[in-house]
C-alpha positions in Angstrom: -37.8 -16.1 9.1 -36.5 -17.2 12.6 -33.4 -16.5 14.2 -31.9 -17.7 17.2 -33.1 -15.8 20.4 -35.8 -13.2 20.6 -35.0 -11.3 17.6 -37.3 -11.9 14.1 -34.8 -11.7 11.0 -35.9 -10.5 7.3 -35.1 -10.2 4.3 -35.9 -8.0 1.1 -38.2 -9.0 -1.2 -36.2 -8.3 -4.7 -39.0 -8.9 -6.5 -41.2 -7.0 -5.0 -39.0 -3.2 -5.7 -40.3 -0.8 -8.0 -39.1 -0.7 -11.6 -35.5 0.9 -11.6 -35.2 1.0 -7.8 -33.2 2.3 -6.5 -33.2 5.1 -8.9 -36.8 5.2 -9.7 -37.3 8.4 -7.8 -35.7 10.8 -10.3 -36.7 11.0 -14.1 -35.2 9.6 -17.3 -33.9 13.0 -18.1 -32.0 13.4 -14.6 -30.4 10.4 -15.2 -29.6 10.9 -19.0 -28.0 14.2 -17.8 -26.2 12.8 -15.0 -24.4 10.0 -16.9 -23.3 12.8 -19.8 -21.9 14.9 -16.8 -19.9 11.9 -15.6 -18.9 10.5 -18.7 -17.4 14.3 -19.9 -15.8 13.7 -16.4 -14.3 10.9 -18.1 -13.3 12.3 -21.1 -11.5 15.2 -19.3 -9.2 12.3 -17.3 -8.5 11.3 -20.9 -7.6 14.9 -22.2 -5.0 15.4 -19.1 -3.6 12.4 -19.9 -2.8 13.1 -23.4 -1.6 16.6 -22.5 0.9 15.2 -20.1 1.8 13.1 -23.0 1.9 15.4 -24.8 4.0 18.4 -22.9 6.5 16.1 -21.0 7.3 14.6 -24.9 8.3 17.8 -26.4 10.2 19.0 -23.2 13.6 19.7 -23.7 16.6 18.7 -22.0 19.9 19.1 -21.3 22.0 16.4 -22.9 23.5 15.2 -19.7 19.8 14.8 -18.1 18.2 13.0 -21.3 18.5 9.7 -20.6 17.6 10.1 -16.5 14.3 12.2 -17.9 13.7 8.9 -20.9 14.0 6.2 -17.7 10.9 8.5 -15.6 9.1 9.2 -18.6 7.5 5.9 -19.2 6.1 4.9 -15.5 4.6 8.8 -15.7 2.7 7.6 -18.6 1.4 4.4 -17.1 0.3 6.4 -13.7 -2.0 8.7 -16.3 -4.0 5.3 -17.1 -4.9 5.4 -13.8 -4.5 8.2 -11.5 -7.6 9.9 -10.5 -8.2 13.4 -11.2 -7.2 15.2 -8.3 -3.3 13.3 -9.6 -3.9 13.8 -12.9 -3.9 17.7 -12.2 -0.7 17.6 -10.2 1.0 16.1 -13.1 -0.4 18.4 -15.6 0.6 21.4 -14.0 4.3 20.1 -13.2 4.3 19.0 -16.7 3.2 22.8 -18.3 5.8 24.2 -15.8 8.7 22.1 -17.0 7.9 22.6 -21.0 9.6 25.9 -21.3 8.1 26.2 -24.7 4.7 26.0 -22.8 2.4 29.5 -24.2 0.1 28.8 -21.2 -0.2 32.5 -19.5 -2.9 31.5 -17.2 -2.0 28.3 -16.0 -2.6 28.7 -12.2 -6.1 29.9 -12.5 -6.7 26.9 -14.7 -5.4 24.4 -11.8 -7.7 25.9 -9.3 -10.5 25.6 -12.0 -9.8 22.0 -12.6 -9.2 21.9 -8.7 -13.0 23.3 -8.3 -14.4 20.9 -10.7 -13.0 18.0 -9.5 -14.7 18.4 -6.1 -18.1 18.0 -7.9 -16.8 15.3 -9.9 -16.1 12.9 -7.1 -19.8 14.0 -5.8 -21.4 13.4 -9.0 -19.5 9.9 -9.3 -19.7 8.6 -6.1 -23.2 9.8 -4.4 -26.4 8.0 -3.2 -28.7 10.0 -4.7 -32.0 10.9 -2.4 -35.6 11.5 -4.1 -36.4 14.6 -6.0 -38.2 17.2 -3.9 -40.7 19.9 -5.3 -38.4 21.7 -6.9 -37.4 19.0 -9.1 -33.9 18.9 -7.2 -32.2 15.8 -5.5 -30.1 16.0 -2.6 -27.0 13.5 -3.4 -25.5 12.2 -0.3 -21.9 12.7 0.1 -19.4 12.7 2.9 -15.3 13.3 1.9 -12.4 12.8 3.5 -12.4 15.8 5.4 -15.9 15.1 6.6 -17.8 17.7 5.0 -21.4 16.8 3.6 -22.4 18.0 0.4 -25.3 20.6 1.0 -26.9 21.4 -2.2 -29.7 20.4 -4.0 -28.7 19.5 -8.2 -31.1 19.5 -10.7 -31.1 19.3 -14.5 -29.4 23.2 -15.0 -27.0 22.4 -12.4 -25.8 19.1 -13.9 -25.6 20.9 -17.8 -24.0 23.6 -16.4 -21.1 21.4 -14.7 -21.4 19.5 -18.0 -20.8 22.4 -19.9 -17.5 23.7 -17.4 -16.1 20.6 -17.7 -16.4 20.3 -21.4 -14.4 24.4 -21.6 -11.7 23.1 -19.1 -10.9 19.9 -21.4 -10.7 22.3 -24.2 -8.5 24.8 -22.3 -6.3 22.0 -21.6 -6.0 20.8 -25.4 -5.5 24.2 -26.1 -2.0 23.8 -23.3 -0.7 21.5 -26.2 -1.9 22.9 -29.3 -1.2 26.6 -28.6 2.6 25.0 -29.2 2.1 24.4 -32.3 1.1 20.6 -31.8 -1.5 18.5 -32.9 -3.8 17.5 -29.8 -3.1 13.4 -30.2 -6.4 11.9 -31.3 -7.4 14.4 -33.2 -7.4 15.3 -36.6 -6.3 18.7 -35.8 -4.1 21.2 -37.2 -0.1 21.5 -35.7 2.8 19.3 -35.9 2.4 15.4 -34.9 4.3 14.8 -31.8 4.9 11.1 -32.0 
């Protein structure tokens, strides 16, 4: 292909990539482990938003601040549908603090714990992901807003064992709302319907 001037263009060949490319590098398994990792990701967005359903329903009010607290309630809901994690958390925790009937005793170690997780969540979600080395570990590239790199190598443990922690904190978080006496909505589980 020609351009104008001195310079020769190209392009790629898109037939001509290997099978998979660009994730042809890694095995089946990585992957397979990966997309569990991010999907329970996922499901943990879900949990929070349920909770904050959940706790900011069963709040109580004074009588005088009941129909002020009715008019916020709903556009708090509709931001859960879409707020990312690291928002999701924020309302959480102002939502525990503000249910004085919350049983929560560790509520602040469980922020920071969410906090930590959702670090690796926005690498395992948003990363290129470089070839395995000899170790059977890939490097994922990722830069964040502050500028830091990501410098560690994931393989298959690392990813099941960030599956696993995420999988405890959703629980913890369930357990926010059905330590209460509540049942978790969506579940069939034991406790007092909410809505």
């Amino acid at each position: 292909m020609k351009q104008k001037g001195s310079r020769l263009g190209s392009i790629v060949d898109f037939t001509k990539l290997p099978s998979q490319f660009p994730t042809h590098k890694q095995t089946s398994e990585f992957w397979e482990v990966l997309g569990r990792t991010v999907a329970t990701f996922g499901f943990l967005e879900e949990v929070l938003g349920k909770a904050i359903f959940s706790l900011t329903a069963t709040t109580q009010y004074p009588e005088n601040k009941i129909e002020d607290a009715y008019e916020k309630w709903l556009p708090k809901l509709e931001r859960t549908l879409s707020d990312p994690l690291g928002g999701l958390i924020d309302t959480f925790g102002k939502a525990v603090r503000d249910n004085h009937a919350s049983t929560i005793v560790n509520l602040e170690d469980l922020i920071i714990d969410l906090r930590n997780i959702s670090v690796l969540r926005n690498v395992l979600c948003h990363a290129s992901w470089r070839p395995t080395n000899d170790n059977n570990k890939s490097r994922p590239f990722f830069v964040n807003r502050q500028n830091e790199i990501f410098d560690s190598d994931v393989d298959l443990d690392y990813l099941q064992r960030t599956q696993i922690g995420t999988t405890e904190l959703a629980c913890a978080v369930i357990n926010t709302v059905t330590s209460m006496g509540y049942s978790f909505p969506g579940s069939n589980g034991p406790g007092e319907n909410i809505w």
